[in-house]
Backbone bond lengths (Angstrom), bond angles and torsions (degrees), N, CA, C in turn:
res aa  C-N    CA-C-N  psi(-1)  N-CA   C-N-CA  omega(-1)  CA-C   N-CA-C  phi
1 X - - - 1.456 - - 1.536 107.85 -
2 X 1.430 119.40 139.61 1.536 116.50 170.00 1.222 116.60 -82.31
3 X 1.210 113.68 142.33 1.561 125.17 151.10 1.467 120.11 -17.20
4 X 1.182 112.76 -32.71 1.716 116.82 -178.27 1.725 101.50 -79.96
5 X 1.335 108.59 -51.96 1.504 112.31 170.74 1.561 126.69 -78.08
6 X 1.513 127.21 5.04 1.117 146.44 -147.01 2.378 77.92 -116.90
7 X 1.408 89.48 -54.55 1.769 103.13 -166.40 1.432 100.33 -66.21
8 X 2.213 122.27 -36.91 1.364 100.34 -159.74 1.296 95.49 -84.84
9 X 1.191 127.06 -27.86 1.902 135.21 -170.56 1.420 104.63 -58.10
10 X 1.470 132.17 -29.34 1.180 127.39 -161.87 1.573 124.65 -68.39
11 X 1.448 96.76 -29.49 1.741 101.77 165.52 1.887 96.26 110.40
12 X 1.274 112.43 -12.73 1.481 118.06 174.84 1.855 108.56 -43.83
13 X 1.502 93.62 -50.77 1.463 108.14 -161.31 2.140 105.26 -58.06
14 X 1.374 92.91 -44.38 1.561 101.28 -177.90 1.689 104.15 -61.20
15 X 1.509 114.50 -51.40 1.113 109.74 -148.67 1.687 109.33 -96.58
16 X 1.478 98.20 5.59 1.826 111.07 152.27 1.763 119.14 -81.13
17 X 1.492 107.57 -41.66 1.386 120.83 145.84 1.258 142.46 -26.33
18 X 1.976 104.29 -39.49 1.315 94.67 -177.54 2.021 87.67 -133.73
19 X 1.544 120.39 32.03 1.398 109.21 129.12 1.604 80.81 103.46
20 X 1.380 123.23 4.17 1.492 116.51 178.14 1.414 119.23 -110.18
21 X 1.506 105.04 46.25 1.737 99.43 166.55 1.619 104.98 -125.62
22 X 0.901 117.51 141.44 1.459 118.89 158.90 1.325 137.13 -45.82
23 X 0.973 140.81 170.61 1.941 141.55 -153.54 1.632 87.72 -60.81
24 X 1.401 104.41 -67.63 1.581 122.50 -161.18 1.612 95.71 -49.34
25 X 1.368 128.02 -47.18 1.109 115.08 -158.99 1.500 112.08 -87.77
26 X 1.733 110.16 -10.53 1.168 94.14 -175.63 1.649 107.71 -91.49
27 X 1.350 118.48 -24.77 1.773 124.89 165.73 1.528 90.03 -43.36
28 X 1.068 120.88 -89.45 1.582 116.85 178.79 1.612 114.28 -8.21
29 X 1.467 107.38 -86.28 1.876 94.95 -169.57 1.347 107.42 -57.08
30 X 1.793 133.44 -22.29 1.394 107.00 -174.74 1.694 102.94 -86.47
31 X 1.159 120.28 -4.69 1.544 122.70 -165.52 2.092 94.95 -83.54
32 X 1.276 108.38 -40.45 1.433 103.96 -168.11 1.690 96.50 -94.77
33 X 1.030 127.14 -24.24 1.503 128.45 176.28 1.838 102.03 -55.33
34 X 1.160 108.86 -59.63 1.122 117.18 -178.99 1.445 135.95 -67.17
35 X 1.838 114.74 0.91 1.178 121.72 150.57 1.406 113.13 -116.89
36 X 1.380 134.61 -12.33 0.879 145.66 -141.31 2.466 99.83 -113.41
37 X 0.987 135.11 59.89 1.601 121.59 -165.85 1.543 110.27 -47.53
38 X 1.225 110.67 -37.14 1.560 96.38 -173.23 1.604 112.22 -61.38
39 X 1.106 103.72 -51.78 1.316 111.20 -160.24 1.964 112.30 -72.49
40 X 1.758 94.77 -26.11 1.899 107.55 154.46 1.581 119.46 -63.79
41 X 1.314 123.59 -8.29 1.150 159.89 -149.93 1.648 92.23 -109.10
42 X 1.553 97.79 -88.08 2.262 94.44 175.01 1.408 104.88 -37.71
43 X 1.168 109.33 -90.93 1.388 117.54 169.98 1.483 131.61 28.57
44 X 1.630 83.04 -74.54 1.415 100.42 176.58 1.777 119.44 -81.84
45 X 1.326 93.72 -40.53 1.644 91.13 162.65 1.563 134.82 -66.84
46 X 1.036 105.45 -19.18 1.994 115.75 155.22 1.618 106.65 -68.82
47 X 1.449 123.26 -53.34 1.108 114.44 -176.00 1.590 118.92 -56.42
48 X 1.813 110.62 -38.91 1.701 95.58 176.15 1.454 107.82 -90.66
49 X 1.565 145.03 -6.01 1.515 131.93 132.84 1.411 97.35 -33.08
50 X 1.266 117.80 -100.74 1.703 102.63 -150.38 1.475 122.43 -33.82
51 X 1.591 112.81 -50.22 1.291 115.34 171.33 1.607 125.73 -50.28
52 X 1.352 113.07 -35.19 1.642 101.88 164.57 1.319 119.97 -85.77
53 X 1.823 119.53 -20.35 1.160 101.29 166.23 1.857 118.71 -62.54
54 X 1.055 110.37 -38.68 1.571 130.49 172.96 1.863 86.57 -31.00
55 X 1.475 97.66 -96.75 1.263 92.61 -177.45 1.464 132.82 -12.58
56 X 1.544 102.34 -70.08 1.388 123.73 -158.93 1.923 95.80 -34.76
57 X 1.117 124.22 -23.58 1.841 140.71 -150.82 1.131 106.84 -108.66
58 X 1.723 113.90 -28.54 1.480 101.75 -171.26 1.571 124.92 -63.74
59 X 1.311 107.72 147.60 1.599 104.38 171.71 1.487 112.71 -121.31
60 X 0.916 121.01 169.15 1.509 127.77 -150.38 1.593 104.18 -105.35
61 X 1.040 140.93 103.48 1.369 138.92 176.08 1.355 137.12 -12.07
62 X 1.197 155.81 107.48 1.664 127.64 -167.20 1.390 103.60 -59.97
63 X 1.607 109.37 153.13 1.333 121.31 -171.72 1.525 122.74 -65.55
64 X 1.364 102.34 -23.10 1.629 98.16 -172.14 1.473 98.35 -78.27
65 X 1.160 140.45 -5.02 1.633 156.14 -166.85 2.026 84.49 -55.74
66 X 1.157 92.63 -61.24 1.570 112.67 -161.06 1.626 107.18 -46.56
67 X 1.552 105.87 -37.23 1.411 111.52 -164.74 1.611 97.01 -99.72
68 X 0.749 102.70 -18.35 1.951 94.00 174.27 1.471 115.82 -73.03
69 X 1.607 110.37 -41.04 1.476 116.27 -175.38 1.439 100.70 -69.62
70 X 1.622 123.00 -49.53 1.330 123.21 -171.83 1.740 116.81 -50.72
71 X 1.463 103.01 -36.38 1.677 125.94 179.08 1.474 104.96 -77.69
72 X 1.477 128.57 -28.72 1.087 103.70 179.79 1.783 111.06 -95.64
73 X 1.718 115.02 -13.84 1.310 119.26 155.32 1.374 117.40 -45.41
74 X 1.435 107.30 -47.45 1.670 93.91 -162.99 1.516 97.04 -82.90
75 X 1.275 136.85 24.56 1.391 110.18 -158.29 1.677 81.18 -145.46
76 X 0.903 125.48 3.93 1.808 127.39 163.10 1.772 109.57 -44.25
77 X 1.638 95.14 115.48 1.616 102.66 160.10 1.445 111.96 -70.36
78 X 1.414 142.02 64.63 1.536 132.23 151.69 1.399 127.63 -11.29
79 X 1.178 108.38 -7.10 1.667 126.94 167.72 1.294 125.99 -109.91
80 X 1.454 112.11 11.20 1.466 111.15 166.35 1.860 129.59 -63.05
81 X 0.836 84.50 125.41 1.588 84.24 160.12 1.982 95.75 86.26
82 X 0.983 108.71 -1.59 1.875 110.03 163.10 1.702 113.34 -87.59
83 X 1.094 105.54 144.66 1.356 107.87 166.19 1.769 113.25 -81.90
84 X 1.361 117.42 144.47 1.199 114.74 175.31 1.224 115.07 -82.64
85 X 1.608 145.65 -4.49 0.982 161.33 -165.99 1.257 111.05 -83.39
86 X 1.940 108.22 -80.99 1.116 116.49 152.62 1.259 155.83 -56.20
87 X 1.713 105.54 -26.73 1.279 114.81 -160.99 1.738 120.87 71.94
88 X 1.475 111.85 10.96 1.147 128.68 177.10 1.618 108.81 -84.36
89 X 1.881 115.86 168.74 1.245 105.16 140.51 1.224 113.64 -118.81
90 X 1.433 100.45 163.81 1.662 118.65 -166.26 1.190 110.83 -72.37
């Protein structure tokens, strides 16, 4: 087996994917991704798997969701957290 297939089999590629490698490891997959096409290539094909599995699950918000956020937009104190005194915040 090569080194190229030795690197995509290892599970690095998924688990940079889903945000579980450390600093070092993630310089690593973008450092060899970025000379390396095949393996920028896996990469990217795990990323749109997860993303359609993502999808495949999503559910759609209940509707009144929409009108609460909009009601609590229009109804924002823009003066929170200032003092009226100063014009500071606290």
């Amino acid at each position: 087996m090569s080194k190229i297939n030795e690197f995509i089999n290892s599970g690095t590629l998924e688990a940079y994917c889903l945000g579980m490698v450390c600093d070092g490891e993630r310089r690593y997959v973008e450092n060899i991704c970025s000379k390396n096409n095949i393996i920028q290539a896996e990469l990217e094909g795990i990323q749109r798997s997860l993303e359609y599995y993502a999808a495949s699950f999503q559910l759609a918000p209940p509707a009144y969701i929409k009108d609460r956020i909009l009601f609590a937009i229009d109804n924002l104190d823009l003066n929170i957290g200032l003092s009226k005194k100063k014009g500071r915040r606290r």
